[in-house]
VODREN-504428 format. One record per residue (C-alpha): residue in one letter; x, z, y. Coordinates in nm, 3 decimals. Layout:
REM VODREN-504428
A, X, Z, Y
...
END
This chain:
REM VODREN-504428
X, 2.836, -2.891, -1.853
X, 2.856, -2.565, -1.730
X, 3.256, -2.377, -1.761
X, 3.505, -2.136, -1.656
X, 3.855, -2.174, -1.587
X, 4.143, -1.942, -1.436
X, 4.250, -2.001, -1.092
X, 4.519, -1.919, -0.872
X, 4.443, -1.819, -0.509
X, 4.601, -1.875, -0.184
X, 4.744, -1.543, -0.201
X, 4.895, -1.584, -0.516
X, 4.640, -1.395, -0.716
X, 4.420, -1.471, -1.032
X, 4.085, -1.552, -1.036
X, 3.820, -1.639, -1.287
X, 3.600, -1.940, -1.162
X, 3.271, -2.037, -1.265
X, 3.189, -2.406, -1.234
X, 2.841, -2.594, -1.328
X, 2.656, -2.893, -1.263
X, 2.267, -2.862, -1.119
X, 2.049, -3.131, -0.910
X, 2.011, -3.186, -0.534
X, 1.857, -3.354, -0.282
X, 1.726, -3.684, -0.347
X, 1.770, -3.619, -0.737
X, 2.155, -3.630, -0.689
X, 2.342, -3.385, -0.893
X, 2.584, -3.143, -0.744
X, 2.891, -2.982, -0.849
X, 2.890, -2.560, -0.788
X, 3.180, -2.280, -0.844
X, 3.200, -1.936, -0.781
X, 3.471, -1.725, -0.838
X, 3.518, -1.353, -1.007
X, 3.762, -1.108, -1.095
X, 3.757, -1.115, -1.456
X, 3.732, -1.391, -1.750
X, 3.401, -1.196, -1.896
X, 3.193, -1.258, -1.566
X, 3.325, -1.574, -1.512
X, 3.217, -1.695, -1.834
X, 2.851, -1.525, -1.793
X, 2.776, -1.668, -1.555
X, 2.853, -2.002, -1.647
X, 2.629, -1.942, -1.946
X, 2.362, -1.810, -1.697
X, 2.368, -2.119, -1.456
X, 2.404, -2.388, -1.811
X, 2.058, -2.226, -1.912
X, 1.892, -2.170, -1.597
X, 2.030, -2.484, -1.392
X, 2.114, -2.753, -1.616
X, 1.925, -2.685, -1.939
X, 1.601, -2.650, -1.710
X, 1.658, -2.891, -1.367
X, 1.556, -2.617, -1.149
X, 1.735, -2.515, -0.803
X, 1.618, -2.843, -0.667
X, 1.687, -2.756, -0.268
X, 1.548, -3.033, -0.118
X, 1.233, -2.928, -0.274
X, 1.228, -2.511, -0.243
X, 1.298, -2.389, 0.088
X, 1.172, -2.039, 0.155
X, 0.842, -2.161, 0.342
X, 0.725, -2.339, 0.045
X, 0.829, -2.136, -0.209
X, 0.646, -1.816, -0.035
X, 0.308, -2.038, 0.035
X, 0.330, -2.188, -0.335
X, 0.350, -1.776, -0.477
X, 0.074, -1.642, -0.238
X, -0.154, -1.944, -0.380
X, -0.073, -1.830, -0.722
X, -0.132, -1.474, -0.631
X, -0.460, -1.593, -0.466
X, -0.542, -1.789, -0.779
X, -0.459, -1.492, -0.992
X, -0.747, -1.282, -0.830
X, -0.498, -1.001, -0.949
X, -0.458, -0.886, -0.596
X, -0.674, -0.696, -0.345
X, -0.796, -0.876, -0.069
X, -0.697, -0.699, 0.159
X, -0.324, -0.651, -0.046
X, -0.309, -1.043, 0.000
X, -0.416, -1.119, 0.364
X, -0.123, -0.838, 0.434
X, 0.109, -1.025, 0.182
X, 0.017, -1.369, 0.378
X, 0.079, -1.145, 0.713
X, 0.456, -1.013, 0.605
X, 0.539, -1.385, 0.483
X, 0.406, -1.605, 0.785
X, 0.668, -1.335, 1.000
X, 0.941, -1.434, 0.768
X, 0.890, -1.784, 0.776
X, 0.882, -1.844, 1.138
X, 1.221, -1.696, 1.139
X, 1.414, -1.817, 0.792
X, 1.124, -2.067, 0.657
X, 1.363, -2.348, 0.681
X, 1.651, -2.257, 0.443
X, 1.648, -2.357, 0.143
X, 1.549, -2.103, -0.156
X, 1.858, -2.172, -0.337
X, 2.112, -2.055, -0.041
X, 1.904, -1.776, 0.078
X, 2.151, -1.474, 0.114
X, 2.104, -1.147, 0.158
X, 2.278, -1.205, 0.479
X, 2.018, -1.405, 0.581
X, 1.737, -1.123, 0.566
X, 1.946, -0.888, 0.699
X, 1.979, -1.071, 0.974
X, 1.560, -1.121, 0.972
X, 1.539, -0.793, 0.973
X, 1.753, -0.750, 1.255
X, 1.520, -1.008, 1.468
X, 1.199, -0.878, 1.383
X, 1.307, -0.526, 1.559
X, 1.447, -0.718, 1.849
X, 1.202, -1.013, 1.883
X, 0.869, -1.018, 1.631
X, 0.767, -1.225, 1.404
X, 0.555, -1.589, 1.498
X, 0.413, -1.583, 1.845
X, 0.019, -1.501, 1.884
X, -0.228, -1.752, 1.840
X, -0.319, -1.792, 2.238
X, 0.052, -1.848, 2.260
X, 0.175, -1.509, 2.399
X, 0.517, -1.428, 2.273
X, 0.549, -1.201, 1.985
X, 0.624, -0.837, 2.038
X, 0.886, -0.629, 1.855
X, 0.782, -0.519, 1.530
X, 0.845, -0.134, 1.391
X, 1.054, -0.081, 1.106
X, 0.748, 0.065, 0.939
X, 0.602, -0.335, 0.969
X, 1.012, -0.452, 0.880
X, 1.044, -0.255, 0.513
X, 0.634, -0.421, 0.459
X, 0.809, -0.733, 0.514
X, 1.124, -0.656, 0.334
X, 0.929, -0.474, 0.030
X, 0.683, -0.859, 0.032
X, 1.040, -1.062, -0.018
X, 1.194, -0.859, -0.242
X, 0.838, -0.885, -0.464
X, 0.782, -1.308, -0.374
X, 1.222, -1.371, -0.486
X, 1.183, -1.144, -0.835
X, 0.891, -1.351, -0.884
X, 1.151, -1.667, -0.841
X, 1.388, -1.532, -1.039
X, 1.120, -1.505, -1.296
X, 1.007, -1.896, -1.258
X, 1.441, -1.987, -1.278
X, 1.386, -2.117, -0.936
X, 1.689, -1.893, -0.851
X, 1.948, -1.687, -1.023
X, 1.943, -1.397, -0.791
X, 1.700, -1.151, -0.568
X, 1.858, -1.220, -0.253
X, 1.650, -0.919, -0.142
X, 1.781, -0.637, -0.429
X, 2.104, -0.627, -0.211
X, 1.977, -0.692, 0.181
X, 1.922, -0.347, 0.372
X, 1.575, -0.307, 0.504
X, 1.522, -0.071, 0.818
X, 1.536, 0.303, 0.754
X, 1.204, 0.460, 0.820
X, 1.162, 0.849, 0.907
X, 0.895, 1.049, 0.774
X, 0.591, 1.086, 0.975
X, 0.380, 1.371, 0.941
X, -0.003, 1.306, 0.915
X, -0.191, 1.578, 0.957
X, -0.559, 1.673, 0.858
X, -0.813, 1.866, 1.005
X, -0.761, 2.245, 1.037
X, -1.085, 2.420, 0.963
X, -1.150, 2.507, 1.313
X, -1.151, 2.158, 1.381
X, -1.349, 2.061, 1.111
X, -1.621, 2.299, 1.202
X, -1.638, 2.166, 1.538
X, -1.649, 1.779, 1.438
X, -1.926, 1.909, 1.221
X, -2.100, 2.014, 1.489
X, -2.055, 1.713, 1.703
X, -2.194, 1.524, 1.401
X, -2.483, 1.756, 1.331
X, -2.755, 1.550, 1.574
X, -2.652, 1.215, 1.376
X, -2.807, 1.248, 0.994
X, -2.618, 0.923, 0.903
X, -2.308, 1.036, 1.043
X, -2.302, 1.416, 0.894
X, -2.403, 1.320, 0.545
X, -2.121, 1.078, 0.547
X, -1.824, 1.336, 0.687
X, -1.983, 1.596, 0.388
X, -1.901, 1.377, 0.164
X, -1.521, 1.296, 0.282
X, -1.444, 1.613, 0.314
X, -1.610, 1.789, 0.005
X, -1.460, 1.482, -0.184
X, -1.165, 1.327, -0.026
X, -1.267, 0.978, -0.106
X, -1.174, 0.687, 0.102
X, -1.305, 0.521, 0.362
X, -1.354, 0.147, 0.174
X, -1.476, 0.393, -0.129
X, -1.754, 0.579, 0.081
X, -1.866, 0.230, 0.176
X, -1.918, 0.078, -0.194
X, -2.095, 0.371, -0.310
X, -2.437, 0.256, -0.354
X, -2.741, 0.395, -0.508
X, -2.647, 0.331, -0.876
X, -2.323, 0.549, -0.803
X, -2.588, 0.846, -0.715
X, -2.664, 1.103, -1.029
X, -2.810, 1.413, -0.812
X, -2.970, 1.573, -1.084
X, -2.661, 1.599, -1.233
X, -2.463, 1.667, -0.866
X, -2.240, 1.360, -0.914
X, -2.097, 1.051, -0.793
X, -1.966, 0.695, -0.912
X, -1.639, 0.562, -0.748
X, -1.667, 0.224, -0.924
X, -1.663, -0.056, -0.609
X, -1.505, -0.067, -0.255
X, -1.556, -0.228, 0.104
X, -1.275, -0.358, 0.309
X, -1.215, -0.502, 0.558
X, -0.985, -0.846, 0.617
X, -0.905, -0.998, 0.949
X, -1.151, -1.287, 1.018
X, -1.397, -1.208, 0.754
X, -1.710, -1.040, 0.698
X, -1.645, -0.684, 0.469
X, -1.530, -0.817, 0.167
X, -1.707, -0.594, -0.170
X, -1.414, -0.578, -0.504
X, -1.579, -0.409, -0.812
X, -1.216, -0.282, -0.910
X, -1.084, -0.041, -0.732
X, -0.736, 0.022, -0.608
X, -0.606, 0.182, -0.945
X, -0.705, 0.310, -1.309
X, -0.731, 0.627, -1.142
X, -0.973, 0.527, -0.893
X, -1.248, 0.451, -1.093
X, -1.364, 0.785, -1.126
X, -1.670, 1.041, -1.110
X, -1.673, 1.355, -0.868
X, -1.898, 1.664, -0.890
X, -2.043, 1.746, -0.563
X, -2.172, 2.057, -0.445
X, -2.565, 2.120, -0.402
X, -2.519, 2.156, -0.034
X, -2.407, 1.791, -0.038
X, -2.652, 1.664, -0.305
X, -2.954, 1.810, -0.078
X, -2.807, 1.532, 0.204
X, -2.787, 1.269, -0.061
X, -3.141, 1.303, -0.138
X, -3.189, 1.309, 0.259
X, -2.964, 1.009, 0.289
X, -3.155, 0.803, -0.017
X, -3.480, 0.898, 0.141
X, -3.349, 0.682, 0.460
X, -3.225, 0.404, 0.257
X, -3.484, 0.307, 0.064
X, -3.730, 0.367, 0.395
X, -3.551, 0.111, 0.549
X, -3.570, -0.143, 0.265
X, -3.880, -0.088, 0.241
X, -3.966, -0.196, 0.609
X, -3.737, -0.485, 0.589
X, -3.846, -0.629, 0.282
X, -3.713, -0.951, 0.135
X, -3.498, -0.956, 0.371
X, -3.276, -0.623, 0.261
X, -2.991, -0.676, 0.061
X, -3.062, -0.471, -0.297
X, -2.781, -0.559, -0.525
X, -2.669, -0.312, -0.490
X, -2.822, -0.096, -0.209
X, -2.579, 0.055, -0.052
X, -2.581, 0.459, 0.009
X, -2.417, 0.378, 0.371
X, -2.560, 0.040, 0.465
X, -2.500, -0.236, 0.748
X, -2.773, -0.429, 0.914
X, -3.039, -0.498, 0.679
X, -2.868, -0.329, 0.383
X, -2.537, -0.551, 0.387
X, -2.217, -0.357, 0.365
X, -2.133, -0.213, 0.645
X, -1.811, -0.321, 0.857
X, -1.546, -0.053, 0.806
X, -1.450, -0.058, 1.142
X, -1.828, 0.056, 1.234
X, -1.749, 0.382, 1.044
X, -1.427, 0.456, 1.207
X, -1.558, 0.415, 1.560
X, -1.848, 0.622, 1.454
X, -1.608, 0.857, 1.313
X, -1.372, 0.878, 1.658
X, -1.672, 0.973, 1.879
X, -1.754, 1.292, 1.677
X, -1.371, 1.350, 1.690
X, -1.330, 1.302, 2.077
X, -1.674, 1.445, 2.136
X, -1.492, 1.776, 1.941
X, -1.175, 1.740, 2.140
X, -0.973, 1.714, 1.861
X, -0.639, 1.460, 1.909
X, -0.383, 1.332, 1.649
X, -0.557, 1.306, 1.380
X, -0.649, 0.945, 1.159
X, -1.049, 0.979, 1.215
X, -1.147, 0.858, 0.849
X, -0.811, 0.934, 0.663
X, -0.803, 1.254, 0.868
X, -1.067, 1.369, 0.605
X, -0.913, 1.289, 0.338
X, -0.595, 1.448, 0.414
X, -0.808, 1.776, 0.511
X, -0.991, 1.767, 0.111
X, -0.627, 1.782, -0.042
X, -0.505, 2.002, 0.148
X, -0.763, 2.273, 0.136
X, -0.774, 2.243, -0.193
X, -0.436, 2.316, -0.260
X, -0.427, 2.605, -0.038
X, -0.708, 2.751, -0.208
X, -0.558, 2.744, -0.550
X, -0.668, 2.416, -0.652
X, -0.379, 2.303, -0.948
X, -0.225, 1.941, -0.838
X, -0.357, 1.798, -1.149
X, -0.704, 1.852, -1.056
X, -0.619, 1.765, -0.696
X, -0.423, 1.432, -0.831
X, -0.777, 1.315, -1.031
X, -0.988, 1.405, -0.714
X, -0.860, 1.180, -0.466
X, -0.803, 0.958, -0.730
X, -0.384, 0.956, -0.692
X, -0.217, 0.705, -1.014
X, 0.016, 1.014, -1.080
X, 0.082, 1.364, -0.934
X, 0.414, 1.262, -0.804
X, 0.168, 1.081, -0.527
X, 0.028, 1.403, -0.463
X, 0.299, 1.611, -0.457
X, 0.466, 1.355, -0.206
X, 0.169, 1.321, 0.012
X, 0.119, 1.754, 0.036
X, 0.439, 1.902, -0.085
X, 0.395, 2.114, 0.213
X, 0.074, 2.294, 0.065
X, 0.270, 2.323, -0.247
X, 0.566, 2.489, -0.112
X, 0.320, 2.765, 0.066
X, 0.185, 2.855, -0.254
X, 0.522, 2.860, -0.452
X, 0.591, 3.107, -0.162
X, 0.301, 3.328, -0.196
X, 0.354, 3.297, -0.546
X, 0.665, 3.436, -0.558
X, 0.543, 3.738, -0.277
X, 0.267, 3.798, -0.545
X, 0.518, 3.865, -0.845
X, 0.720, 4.043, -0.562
X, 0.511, 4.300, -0.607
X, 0.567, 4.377, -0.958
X, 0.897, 4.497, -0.906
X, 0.762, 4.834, -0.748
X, 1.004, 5.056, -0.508
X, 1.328, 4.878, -0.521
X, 1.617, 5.098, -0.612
X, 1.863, 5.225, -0.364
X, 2.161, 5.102, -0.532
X, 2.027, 4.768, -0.649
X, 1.971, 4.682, -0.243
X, 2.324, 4.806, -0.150
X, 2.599, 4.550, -0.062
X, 2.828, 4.698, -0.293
END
């Protein structure tokens, strides 16, 4: 039975302690305390671990230790279906690094200690060595907070099942990461990666279409032929390719938010290389036969109409970049980056710009290009300048 009593320390001071009963290995049941400042907490949490611990026989340590309990919520997750492929294979990634490291302590005494001091290791040393047995290297803090941001999502999810009482991971300290600045094409470099395209039909038709829409790279890839309205000068963002390690491109009919699923104008310039771009596709199916894949046929196909690998397109991509001799810049995302931005600098409202690239809120869009923003805030302000007319001698004096 779970109670509280008041204490007396070494120092002569009073404490509060909390003092419950809960079971342990081999189904023996152990005696736990923990002390606090004041009779109200003390007594809290006493009535916390009666209904979490006793009441419900969880906590069981000799049955919970991190590695299981992470395998046994990625399983769930899997079993879900609620998560993105390509979400979960980098969910499965962040744990496996964490296990080799803390996979043996049990759930129930994980600490936030304990992952600080993960943290710590997986800067200095990496996570589990490579699979032809080379040592791990040293893993950025970008990779550390992914791994950090997995735990702290896997131990609310325990909390949640009464497996434990607290998120060891609410109070650990993950890595600090700085801002990077990714940059897009300017528009003399986007001219000139035009150019390098322009001899490659495939290739240009699908760079018109990141740049004129600022869809992404796994969205370019699922649009098909039933996405296509080109009397109407639109397109369909309703399925995505990606890509997981070890496995053919993988197809997901929901996209990465609400927001996603959306439909884009496109400009007649790009709708007359659509029609070009069709022409191919069904030209090739044609001289395949059975053999091409038709459910759906893809706008951007693989071999024999099967969607392509995502990795194709960004190699593809990179040799109109290099051919260009333009550095620094993602060669897929690149685009992408280039569409918002130009169309905030030429007036475009961050609403509209938000629905475009298909951004969950503005505050994602005002993150990503609060740069652009600022420039126009500043012209803005120039541009009511000039209402003010000559400004008056006295008004400009120090006085």
């Amino acid at each position: 039975m779970a109670s509280h009593r008041k204490i007396k320390t070494r120092a002569g001071s009073a404490r509060w302690e909390a003092r419950w009963r809960e079971p342990g290995p081999g189904g023996k049941t152990v005696d736990r305390k923990r002390n606090f400042s004041t009779e109200k907490e003390a007594k809290a949490h006493a009535r916390k671990m009666a209904e979490e611990r006793e009441a419900r026989g969880v906590g069981d340590i000799g049955k919970h230790t991190v590695a299981t309990f992470l395998r046994r919520w990625l399983d769930h997750l899997e079993s879900r279906a609620d998560c993105a492929p390509t979400t979960l294979a980098g969910y499965r990634r962040h744990a496996e690094a964490a296990i080799h490291h803390i996979g043996h302590v049990p759930l129930e005494k994980l600490a936030p200690l304990d992952l600080d001091r993960l943290y710590a290791t997986l800067l200095a040393k990496g996570g589990r060595p490579y699979a032809n047995g080379k040592p791990p290297k040293p893993l950025s803090r970008q990779s550390v907070l992914h791994i950090h941001r997995v735990a702290h999502t896997a131990f609310k999810q325990a909390v949640k099942w009464k497996l434990i009482g607290e998120n060891p991971a609410a109070n650990a300290t993950p890595p600090s990461v700085p801002d990077r600045h990714t940059r897009g094409y300017t528009k003399a470099e986007t001219t000139r990666v035009l150019e390098a395209a322009s001899g490659d039909a495939v290739g240009y038709c699908a760079l018109a279409l990141l740049l004129t829409t600022g869809i992404r790279r796994s969205e370019l890839l699922g649009l098909a032929l039933d996405s296509l309205d080109l009397e109407a000068g639109t397109i369909a963002i309703r399925r995505t390719v990606t890509e997981v390690r070890g496995m053919p491109p993988v197809v997901r009919e929901i996209t990465k938010n609400k927001s996603s699923r959306r439909t884009l104008s496109i400009p007649p310039a790009v709708v007359t290389l659509l029609r070009a771009q069709k022409a191919r596709v069904l030209e090739d199916a044609m001289a395949w036969g059975a053999e091409y894949h038709r459910d759906p046929m893809y706008l951007f196909p693989g071999l024999a109409g099967a969607p392509m690998d995502p990795m194709a397109l960004t190699v593809k991509l990179r040799q109109f970049r290099r051919r260009a001799g333009v550095e620094d810049v993602q060669p897929v995302h690149g685009w992408r980056h280039s569409a918002a931005s130009l169309l905030i600098a030429d007036g475009t409202d961050v609403k509209t710009t938000q629905s475009r690239l298909g951004h969950s809120t503005p505050v994602i869009t005002l993150k990503l290009y609060a740069d652009k923003v600022d420039e126009r805030d500043r012209a803005a302000g120039e541009s009511l300048a000039g209402y003010l007319g000559p400004v008056p001698k006295a008004a400009s004096d120090g006085a």
